[in-house]
N, C-alpha and C positions, 0 to 999 in steps of 0.2 A: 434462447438465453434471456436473463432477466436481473436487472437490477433489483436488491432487496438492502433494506436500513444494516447498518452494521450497529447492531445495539444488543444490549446483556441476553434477550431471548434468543436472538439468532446465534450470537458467539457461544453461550451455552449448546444449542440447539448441534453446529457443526461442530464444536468442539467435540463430544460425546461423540460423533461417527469418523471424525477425522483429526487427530493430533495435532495438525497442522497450526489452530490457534490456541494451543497450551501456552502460549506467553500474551494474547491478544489479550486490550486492557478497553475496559470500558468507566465509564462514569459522567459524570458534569464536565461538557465543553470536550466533549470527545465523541466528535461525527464521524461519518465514512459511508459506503456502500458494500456489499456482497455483490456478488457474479454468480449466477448459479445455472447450470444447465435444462432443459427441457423436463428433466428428470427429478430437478431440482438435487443433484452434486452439485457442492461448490467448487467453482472452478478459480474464486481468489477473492482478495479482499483488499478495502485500501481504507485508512481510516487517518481522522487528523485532530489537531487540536491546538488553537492561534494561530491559524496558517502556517502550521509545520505538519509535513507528515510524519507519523510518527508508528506505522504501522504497516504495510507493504507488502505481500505474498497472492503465486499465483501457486493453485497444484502443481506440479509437480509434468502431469499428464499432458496440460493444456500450455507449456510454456513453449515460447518460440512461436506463437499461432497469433499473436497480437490482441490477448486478449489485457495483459498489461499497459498495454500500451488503451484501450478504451481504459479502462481504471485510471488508469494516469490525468489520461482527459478531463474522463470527468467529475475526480477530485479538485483539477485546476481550476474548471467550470464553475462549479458548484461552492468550492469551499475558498475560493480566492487562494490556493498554494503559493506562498512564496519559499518555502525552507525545507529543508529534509536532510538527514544524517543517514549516511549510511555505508556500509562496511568498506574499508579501502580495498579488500580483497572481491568486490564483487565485480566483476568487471563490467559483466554483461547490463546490471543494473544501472554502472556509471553512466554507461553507453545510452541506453535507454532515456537517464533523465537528462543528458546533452542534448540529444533527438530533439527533448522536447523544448531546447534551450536553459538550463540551468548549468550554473557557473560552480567554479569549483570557486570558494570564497574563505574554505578556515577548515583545518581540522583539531579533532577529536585527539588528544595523544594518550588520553586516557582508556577512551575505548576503543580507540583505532576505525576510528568513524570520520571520512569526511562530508564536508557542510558543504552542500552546495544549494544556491539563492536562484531563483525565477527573478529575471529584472524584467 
């Protein structure tokens, strides 16, 4: 496996073989990484933008194997994370960004997102 840029060629690129980033957003002040296997399938994708994540999926195939859990890393690593929304119903996710210490600090009542912060 291999790390690759999350930028408009790649998102194009796996878009068009895999739906999976039909809502992925790129432009100015919007970084991230790819995950992609030997074969070069993507196996997920993390992207950000002012130290919030703002973008977050693993396939489908490869969940539960900890490959989220490297993405996680090393979007914190990389891009200083402190912030990320995301769905109240996800649980497995909440669970996840707790692991990695982030706090539950505010929600969303609009989109039914909650905010939780990296202190």
């Amino acid at each position: 496996m291999k790390y690759i840029d999350y930028n408009s060629e790649n998102v194009e690129k796996y878009k068009a073989e895999n739906n999976m980033l039909i809502h992925a957003r790129t432009g100015n002040g919007i970084s991230g990484f790819m995950l992609i296997d030997n074969s070069n399938n993507l196996i997920g994708y993390i992207a950000w933008q002012n130290k919030m994540i703002i973008a977050f999926e693993v396939v489908e195939n490869y969940r539960k194997q900890g490959y989220g859990s490297k993405l996680l890393l090393k979007a914190i690593n990389t891009g200083n994370i402190k912030r990320l929304a995301v769905s109240s119903s996800n649980k497995d996710a909440i669970n996840l960004y707790k692991d990695f210490g982030f706090l539950e600090t505010g929600f969303d009542y609009i989109g039914n997102r909650l905010i939780m912060t990296l202190l």
